[in-house]
N, C-alpha and C positions, 0 to 999 in steps of 0.2 A: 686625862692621862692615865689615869688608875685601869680605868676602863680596859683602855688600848693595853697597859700592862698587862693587866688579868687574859685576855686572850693571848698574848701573844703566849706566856707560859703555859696559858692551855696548849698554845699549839707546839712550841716549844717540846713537851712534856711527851703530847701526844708523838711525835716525830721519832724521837728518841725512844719512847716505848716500841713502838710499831715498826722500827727501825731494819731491816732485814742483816742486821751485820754483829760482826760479836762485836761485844762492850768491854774493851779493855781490864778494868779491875773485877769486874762484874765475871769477867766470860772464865766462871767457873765450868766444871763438866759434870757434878753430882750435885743434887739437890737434897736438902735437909733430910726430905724421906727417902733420900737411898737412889729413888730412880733417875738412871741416866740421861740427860737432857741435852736438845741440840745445843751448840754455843748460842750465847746472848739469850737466849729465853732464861736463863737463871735470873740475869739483869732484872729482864720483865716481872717475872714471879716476886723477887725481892721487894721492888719498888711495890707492886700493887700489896702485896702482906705489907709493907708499911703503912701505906694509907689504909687500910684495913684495921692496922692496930689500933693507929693514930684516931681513926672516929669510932672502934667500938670504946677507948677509954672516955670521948668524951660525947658519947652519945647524948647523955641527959642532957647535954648545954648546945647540942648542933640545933635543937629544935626549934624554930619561934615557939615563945608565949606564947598559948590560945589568948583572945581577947584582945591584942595588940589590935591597933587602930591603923588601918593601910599606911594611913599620910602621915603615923607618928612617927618624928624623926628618930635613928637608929641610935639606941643606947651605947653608952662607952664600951659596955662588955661587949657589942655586935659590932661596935667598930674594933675593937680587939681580935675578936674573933676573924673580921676579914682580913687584919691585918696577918693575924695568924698563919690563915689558910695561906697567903700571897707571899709569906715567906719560908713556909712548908714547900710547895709547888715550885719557887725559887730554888730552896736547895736539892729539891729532888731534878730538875731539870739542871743546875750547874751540876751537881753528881754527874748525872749522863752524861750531859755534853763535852765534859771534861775528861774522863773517861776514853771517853769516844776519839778523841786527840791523844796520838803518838806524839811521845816526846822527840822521833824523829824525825820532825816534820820538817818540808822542807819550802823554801818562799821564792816564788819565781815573778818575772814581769808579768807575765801570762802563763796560761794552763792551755792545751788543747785537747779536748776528751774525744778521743776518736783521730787516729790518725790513715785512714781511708783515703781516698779519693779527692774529698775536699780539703780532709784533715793534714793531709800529707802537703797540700798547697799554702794553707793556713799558716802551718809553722814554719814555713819555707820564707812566707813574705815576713814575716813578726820576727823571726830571727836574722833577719838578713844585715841590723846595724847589732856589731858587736858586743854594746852597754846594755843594750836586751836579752833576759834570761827566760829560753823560754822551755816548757816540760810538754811531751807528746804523751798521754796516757793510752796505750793503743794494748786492744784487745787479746790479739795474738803473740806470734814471735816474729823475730828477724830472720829467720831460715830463709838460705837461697832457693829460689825457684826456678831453676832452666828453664820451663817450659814460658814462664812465665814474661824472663827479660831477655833470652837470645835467639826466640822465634817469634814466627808473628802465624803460629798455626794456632788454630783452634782445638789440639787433640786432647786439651783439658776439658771441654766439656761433658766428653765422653769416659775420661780416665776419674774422674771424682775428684781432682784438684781440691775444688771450693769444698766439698764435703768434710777432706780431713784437713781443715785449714778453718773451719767456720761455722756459723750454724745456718744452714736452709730452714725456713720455715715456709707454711700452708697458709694461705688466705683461708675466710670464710669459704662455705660449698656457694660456686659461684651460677649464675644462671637457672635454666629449668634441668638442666642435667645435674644438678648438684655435685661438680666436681671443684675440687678444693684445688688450686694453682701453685705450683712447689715456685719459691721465689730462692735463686741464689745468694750465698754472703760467704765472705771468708777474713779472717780476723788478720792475713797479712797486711802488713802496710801498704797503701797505697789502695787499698777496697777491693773495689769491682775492676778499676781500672789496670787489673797484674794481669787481668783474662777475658776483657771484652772484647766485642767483634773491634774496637776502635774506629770507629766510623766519628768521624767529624762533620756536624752540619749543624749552624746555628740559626738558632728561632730567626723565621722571617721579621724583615723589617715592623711588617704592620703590626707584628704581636705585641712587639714590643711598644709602638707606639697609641697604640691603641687597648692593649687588654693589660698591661703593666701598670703599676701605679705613677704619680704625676716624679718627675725627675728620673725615671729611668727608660727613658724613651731611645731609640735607637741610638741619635748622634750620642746621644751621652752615654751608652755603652759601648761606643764602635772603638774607644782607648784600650779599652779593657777584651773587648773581645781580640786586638792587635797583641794585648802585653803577652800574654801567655806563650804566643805562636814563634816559632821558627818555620816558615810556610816554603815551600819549594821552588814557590816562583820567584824567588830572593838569589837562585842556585841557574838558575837557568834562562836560556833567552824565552822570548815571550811565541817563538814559534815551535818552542819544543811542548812552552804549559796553555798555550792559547787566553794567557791574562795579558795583556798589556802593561807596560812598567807604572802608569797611572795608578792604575787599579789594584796593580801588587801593592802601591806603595800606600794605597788611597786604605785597602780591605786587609794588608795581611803582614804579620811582625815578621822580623828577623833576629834573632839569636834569643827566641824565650825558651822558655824550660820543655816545652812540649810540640816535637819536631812534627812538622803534617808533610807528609808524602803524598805522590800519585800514584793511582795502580801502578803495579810492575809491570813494565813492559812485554811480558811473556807471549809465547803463543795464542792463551784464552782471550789478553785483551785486544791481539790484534787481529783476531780471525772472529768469534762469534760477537766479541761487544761492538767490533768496527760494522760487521751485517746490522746491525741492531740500529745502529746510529744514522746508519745510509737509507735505511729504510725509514726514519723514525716520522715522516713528512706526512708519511703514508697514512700512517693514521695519527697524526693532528698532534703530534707531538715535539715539540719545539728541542733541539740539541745544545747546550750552553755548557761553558766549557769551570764555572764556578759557581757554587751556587750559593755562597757566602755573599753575592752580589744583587743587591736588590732590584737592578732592575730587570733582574730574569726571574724573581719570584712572582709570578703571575700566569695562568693558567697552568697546563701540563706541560711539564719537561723532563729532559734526563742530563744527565748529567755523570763525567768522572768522580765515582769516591774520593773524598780524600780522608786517610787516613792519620790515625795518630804512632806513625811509627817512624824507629831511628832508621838514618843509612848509615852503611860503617863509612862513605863516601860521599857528604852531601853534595855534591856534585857529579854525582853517578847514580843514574837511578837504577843501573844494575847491580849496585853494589850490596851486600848484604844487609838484612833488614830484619829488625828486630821489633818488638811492642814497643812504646813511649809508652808510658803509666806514670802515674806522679809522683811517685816512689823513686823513678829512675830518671825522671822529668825535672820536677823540683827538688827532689831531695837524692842526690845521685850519689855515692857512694863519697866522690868525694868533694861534697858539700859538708856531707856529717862529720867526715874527718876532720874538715877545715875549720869549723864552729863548735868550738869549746862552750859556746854560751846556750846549743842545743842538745836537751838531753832529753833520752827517751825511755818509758815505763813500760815496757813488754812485759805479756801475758798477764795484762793489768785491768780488771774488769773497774769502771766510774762511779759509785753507787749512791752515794749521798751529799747532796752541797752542802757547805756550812758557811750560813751569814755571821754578818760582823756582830748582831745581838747575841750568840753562841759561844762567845769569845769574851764576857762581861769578865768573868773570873780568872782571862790571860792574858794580862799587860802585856805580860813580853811579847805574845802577840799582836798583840792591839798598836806596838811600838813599831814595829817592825812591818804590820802595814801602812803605819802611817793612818791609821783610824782617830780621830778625834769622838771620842763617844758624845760627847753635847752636843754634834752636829748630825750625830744618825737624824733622817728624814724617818717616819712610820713606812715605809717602802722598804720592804726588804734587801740589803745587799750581801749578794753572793761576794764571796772573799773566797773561797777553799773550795776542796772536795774530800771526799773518802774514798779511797780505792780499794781493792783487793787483789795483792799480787801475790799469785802462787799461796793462796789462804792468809797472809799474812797481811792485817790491815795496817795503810798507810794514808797520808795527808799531804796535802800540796796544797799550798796557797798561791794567788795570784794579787800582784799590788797594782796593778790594771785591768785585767783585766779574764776572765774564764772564755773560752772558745768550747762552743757544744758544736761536734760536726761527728752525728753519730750515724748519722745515714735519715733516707725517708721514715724509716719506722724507728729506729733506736733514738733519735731526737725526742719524737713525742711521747715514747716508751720510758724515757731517763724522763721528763720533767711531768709528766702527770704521778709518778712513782716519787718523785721529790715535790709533790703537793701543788703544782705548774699545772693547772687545767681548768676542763670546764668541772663547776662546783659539787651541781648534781652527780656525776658521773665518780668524781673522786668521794665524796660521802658515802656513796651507795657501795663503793668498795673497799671500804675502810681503811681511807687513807687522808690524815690532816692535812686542809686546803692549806696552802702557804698566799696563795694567787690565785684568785677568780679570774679564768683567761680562757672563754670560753672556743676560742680557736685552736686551741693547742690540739692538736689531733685530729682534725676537721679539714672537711674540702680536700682530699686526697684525689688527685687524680692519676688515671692510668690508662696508659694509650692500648687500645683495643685491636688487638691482631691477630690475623687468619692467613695461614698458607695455602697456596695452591701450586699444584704440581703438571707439567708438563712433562709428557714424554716426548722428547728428540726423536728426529729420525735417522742420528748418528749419534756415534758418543763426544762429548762435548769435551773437548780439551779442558784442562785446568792446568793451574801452577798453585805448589804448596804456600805460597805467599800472600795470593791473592784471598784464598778460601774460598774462590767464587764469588769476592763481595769487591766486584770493578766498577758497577754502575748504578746508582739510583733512579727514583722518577719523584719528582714531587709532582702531587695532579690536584685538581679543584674541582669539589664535587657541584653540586647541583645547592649543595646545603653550605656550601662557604659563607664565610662572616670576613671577606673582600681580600681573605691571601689562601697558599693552599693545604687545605686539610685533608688529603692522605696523603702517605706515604707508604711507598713501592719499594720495598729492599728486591732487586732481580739479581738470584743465586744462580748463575749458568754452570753446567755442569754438579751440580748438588740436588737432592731430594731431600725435600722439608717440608715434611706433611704436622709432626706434631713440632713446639718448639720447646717442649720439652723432653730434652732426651734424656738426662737421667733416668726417665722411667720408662720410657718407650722403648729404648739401647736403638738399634738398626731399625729402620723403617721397612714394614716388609718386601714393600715391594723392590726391595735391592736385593731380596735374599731370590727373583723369579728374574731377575732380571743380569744377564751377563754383561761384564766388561770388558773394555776391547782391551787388546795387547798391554796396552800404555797405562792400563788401570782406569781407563775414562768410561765414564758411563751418562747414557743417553739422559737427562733431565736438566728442565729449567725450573725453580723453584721464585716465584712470586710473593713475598710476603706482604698482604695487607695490612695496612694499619691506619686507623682512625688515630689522626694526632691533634684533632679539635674535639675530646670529648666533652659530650654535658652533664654525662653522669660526674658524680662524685663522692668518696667513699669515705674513711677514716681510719684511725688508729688508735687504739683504744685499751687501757691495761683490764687486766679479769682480776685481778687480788691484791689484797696489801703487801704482798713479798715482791722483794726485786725481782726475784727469780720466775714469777707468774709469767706468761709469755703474752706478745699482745694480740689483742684482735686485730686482724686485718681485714678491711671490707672492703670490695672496691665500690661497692654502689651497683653493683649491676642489676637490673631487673632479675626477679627470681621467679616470675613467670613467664611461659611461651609467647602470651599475646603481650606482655608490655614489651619483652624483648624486640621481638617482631615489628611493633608498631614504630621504636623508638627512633629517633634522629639518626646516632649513632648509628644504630643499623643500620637504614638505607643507605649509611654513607657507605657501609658497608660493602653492600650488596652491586651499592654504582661500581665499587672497584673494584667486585668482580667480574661482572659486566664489560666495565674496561678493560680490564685481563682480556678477555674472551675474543673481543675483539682484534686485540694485538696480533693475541698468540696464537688465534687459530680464525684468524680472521683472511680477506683477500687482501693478503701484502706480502711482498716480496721475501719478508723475514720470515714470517708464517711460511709460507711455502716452501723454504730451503731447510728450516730447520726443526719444522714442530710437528708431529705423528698425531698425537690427540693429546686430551684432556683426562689427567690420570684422578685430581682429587682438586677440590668435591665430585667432579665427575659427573656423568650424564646417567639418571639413574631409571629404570625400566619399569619400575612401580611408582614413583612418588613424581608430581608437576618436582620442577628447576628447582623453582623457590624454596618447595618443602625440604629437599635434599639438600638446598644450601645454606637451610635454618639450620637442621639437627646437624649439621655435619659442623658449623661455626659453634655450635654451642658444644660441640663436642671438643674442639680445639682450639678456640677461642684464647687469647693467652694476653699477657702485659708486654711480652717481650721486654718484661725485665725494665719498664721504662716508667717508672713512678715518681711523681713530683708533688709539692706543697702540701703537705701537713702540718707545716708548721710557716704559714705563708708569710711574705713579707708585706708589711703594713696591713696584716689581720692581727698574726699572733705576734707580731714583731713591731716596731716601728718600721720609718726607714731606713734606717742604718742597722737593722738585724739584732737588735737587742729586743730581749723577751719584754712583754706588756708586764707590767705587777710588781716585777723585781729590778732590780738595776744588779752591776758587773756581772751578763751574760748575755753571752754573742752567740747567734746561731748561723751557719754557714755551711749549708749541703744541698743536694737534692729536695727537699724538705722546705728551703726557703724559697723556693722560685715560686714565686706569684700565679703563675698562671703557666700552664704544659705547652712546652717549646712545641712549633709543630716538624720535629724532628727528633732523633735522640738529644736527650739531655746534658750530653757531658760539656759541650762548649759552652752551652750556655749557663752551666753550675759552674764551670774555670772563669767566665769575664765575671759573673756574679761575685763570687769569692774574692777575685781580684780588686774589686770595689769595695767589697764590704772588708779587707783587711786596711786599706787605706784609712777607711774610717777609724779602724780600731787601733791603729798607729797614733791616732791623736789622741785618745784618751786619757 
């Protein structure tokens, strides 16, 4: 017991020293000699000048006797003395940690740190019975976003929405071109989901039953993949959506938070996606009218998007149509009005947990969560947090429960910076282990994606609704593991050569290329992606300050020839290949609608291959679709609580076990869905 005490006030001690935040009575601004110092380093300087004083008065007595015999038992004065030290280090950690706690703290059922995408689902399920009080700590503000909730255009990607709204950060230099990959983020409520493409497609069956851990196998997620949904084919007969009423009933909810639409019916979908479909026979490719349906998950097909967006008309699919986010989804304007028991922390950065061992010195605390201190377990339990809102530190406790749903990277970012990691990796950066958890940060995957551009031999109709995103392919490559691993975003009417346009702006070849009357212009845009990758990367902090930024790696080969050789590549390269064929192949669709081949292109000095290596690595990209870092049943149990500690739940992107082979978001809403039921019972 002594043992186990003396570390924990090491670590205790260390925590609070190393702390990145001011120290309440501490967070002086001038230091004895004069010079001005950040807040809370006073703290630090104080505490270490104590222990300082404290053993040069009693240096003569710190020292063993020479001569002392290994195995002689320790004299009364050395058992004094360790008593000494143990209650020295006691009061210097109760000082801190006490400190550290505003007297206006305030105690909820639950905490949710990150109110994003998942976050924003999170508190929606955990508040929804009224005796529940639950707190949303979210990064940003609540400012209205037009662009955001009463269109479903994309013109935020190009206007910098996410930039003054959040922070972008840079992976490592990725590949043999050493180019660094800008990944979007923005601190409004509801995440990624106020300004993504919205595309809804959830992991195929076999992923789930096969690459998932044991209990979350298809049938056991197919409630959860229903609860979230308001699906279209609820609104209309079955010869308008091509589902049968079975199958609506069997594959897709009615009246959840997050409404899924069919393309709009415009012009583009009925003129170049209908050629596309007619011909789709031609080359081997099968037409399925759902792809949420497993039993069309198997070879190459295509399929109607369906998106995640409102009509002002669910029963009108012309009727106006805006994004579905989760923000607007589960937590709608007025849901928050209605639930007095949900409140929220804007412009509220999460920074530090605090266990119920940090709380020895505050009953009143320790009352008020209903802590019985003779029953702590040696297992740390999270009870609270520390925030910073608007510079001004504050506290929130939970008597159930904490919710981490900080995103893929701000997950493993907040808990190796609160001592949550692997061992090595937190020592080396000076930061006290709280939990040896060597997965916290690890096994990162990122689906691998390459454009290829097609010029029309007309210009291609579009409608501002669709964005050109009416039709998918899911295909199966040669390297499948028995469902299918690419996936085909087909942009009609759009050029998307890099998919990063923040840095790119206009792609040039629109700046040679004119548009007709109507503003249409001639291209089909193909987006490759590898959604079975093997690489795998991580996340990773660089320093003891919260503020350090983290490493992001995705794992990619950083040489020409491993690149080249790898799995993922070829799969690659089949799907270009298969492009090729489609789009400028001998078919009916090819020949009405596709001129040539603009990028990678056919190049006049270099074989096919050479030009479609350096041109992939030159544009090679995530599309923005990264999953488990902080995996379930690695870094988590099954029910999404961290390994090491107890009261903390994780739920984002971040916990999906294994990469959908599709975008992510449906299959992070059924996940969330599941893993708040759990947290209901605790």
């Amino acid at each position: 017991m002594a043992l186990w005490f003396g570390k924990y006030l090491a670590s205790a001690l260390r925590r609070c020293v190393f702390a990145d935040l001011p120290l309440g009575s501490f967070n002086q601004q001038q230091h004895q000699s004069g010079h001005t110092v950040e807040p809370g380093i006073t703290a630090k300087l104080q505490i270490f000048h104590a222990v300082a004083v404290w053993r040069r008065r009693h240096k003569g007595h710190l020292r063993y006797r020479k001569g002392f015999h290994k195995r002689k038992a320790l004299s009364l004065y050395h058992k004094m003395r360790t008593a000494a030290l143990l209650v020295f280090s006691l009061f210097l950690t109760v000082q801190c940690a006490v400190s550290n706690i505003p007297n206006d703290y305030q105690v909820f059922d639950y905490v949710v740190l990150g109110g994003g995408g998942a976050g924003s689902a999170m508190a929606s399920r955990l508040s929804e019975s009224p005796s529940k009080n639950v707190l949303v700590v979210q990064y940003g503000n609540d400012d209205p976003c037009y662009l955001c909730d009463n269109t479903t255009q994309m013109t935020m990607i190009f206007s910098g929405l996410y930039t003054s709204n959040g922070d972008d950060y840079f992976s490592t230099p990725q590949l043999f071109r050493g180019r660094s990959i800008r990944e979007v983020r923005t601190g409004l409520p509801g995440g990624g989901t106020r300004y993504y493409g919205a595309v809804s497609i959830p992991s195929s069956k076999k992923v789930f039953d096969t690459k998932w851990p044991a209990g979350y196998d298809y049938n056991t997620m197919l409630p959860y993949l229903r609860k979230f949904q308001d699906h279209y084919c609820n609104y209309f007969n079955s010869s308008v959506t091509n589902i049968s009423a079975a199958d609506c009933a069997l594959l897709h909810g009615k009246g959840g938070p997050m409404s899924l639409s069919s393309p709009y019916p415009g012009v583009d979908y009925q003129t170049v996606v209908q050629d596309f479909y007619k011909s789709a026979s031609e080359f081997n490719v099968s037409v399925v009218p759902d792809a949420y349906n497993p039993q069309y998950q198997k070879g190459d097909y295509v399929f109607p998007i369906t998106s995640f967006q409102n009509r002002a008309n669910k029963y009108d699919l012309l009727s106006n149509r805006s994004r579905a986010s989760t923000w607007t989804g589960y937590l709608p304007l007025s849901v928050r009005q209605q639930r007095g028991n949900l409140k929220f922390a804007f412009n509220s950065e999460a920074r530090q947990l605090i266990y119920a061992t940090d709380l020895l010195m505050r009953p009143d605390l320790l009352i008020r969560l209903g802590i019985n201190v003779s029953t702590l377990s040696r297992t740390p339990k999270v009870v609270g947090v520390l925030y910073l809102q608007n510079d001004t530190l504050k506290a929130a406790f939970a008597t159930k429960q904490i919710i981490l749903s900080g995103g893929v990277t701000g997950t493993p970012h907040f808990l190796q910076h609160n001592g949550i990691g692997p061992t090595d990796l937190l020592t080396q950066k000076g930061i006290a282990v709280v939990a040896d958890n060597s997965q916290v940060g690890q096994n990162l995957a990122v689906h691998q994606a390459v454009s290829m551009v097609f010029v029309a031999k007309q210009p291609v109709p579009t409608t501002t609704t669709n964005n050109g995103d009416m039709a998918n392919m899911q295909m199966t490559s040669p390297y499948n593991e028995g469902y299918p691993d690419v996936e085909v975003e087909l942009k009609f009417g759009v050029g998307v050569r890099s998919i990063d346009p923040p840095i790119t702006a206009v792609e040039d070849f629109y700046l040679t290329t004119p548009a007709s009357p109507e503003g249409n212009y001639p291209f089909i845009s193909t987006i490759v992606t590898v959604t079975n990758p093997m690489f795998r990367g991580s996340v990773n902090v660089t320093g003891p300050k919260f503020s350090s930024p983290a490493e992001v790696e995705y794992g990619w080969p950083k040489d020409a020839g491993g690149y080249a050789t790898s799995v993922d590549y070829s799969k690659l390269t089949w799907g270009f290949n298969r492009m090729r064929q489609i789009f400028t192949g001998n078919n009916s669709f090819a020949r009405k609608w596709v001129q040539y081949e603009n990028c990678p292109g056919v190049s006049s000095t270099l074989p096919q291959s050479t030009n479609d290596l350096f041109y992939s690595a030159q544009y090679q990209h995530s599309v923005y679709h990264l999953t488990g870092s902080v995996g379930l049943g690695r870094a988590t149990d099954l029910q999404g609580r961290v390994k090491g500690i107890t009261g903390l739940t994780v739920c984002d992107n971040s916990l999906i076990p294994h990469p959908p082979n599709a975008n992510p978001t449906t299959t992070m809403l059924a996940l969330c869905e599941r893993i708040a039921e759990y947290v209901k019972t605790y």
